[in-house]
C-alpha positions in Angstrom: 0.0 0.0 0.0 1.5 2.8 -0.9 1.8 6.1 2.1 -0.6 8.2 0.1 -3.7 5.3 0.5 -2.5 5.0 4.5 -3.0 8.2 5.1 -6.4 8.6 3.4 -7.2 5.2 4.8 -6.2 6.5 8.6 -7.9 9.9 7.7 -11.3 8.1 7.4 -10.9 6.1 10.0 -10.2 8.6 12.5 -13.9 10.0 11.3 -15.4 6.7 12.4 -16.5 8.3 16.1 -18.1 11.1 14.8 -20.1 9.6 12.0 -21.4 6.8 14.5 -22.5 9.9 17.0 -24.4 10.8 14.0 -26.4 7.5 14.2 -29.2 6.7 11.1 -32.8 8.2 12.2 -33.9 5.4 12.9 -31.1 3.7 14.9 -30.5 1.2 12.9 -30.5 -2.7 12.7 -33.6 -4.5 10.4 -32.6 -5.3 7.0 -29.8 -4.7 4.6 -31.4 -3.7 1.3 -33.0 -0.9 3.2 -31.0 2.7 3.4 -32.2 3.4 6.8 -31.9 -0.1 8.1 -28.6 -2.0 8.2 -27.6 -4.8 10.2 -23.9 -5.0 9.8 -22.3 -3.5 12.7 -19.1 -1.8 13.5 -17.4 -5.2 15.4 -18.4 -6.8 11.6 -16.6 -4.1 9.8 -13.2 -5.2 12.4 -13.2 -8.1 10.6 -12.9 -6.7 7.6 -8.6 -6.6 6.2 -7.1 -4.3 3.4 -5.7 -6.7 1.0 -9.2 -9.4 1.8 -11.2 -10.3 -1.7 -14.7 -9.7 -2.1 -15.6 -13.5 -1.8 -14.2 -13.2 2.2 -15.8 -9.5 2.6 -19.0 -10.9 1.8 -18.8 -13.5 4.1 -18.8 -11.3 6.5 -21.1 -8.7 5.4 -23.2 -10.4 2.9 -23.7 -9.5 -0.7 -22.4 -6.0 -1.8 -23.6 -3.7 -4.5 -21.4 -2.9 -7.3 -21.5 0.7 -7.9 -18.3 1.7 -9.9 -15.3 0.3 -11.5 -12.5 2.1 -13.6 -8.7 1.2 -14.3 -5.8 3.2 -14.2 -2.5 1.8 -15.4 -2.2 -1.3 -13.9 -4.8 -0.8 -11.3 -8.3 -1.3 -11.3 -10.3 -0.3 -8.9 -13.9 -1.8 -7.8 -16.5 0.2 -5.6 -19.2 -1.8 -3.5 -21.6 -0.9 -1.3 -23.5 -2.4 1.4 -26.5 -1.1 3.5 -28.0 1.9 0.9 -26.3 4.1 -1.8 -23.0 6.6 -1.0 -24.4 9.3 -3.1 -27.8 9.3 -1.7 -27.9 8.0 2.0 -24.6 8.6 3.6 -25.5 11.9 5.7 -28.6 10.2 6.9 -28.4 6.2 7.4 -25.9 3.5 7.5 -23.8 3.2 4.3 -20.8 0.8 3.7 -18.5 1.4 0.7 -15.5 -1.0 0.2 -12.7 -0.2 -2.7 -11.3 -2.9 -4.1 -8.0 -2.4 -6.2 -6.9 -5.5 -8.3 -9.5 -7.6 -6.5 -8.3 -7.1 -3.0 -9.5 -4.5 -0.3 -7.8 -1.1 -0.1 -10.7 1.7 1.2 -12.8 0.7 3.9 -15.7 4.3 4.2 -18.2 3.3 6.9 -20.7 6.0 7.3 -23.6 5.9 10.6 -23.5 2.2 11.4 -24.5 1.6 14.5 -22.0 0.0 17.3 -23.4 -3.5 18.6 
């Protein structure tokens, strides 16, 4: 990983407090397919490990969403979602979005998931 994606990796995850004090509206849990229902949790996401495929992430989490895909050079560079959609839900329910560059994890962006 290069010291660029550590830092932006590190940046996010420092946010991780203060988007969980945000909490969804309607505190969560209930199904996944809903954007203001999610029940993955934060001790799920632990488990989740840059350099994991999507085959082990969605043992974890269950199925993702594919929601973008572009290569650069050598890399290429998959976006899923889990819980609702970035563009849409992320300031007001639980959102997941995983990046995955040449088919391993390398972004983990949790936004309002709740804690147990």
């Amino acid at each position: 990983m290069t010291p660029h994606r550590l830092i932006w990796l590190l940046a996010c995850s420092a946010l991780i407090p203060a988007l969980v004090a945000c909490g969804s509206k309607d505190g969560g849990g209930g199904s996944q397919s809903s954007a203001n229902q999610c029940s993955i949790t934060l001790s799920q996401l632990d488990q989740i490990e840059l350099g994991m495929d999507l085959p082990a992430v969605e043992a974890i989490l269950g199925e993702g969403k594919k929601d973008s895909e572009y290569t650069t050079g050598e890399e290429t560079n998959v976006g899923y979602t889990w819980c609702g959609d970035v563009e849409r839900n992320y300031l007001d329910g639980p959102v997941i979005e995983i990046t995955f560059v040449n088919g391993k994890v390398d972004i983990v962006q949790p936004y309002n998931i709740p804690a147990n």
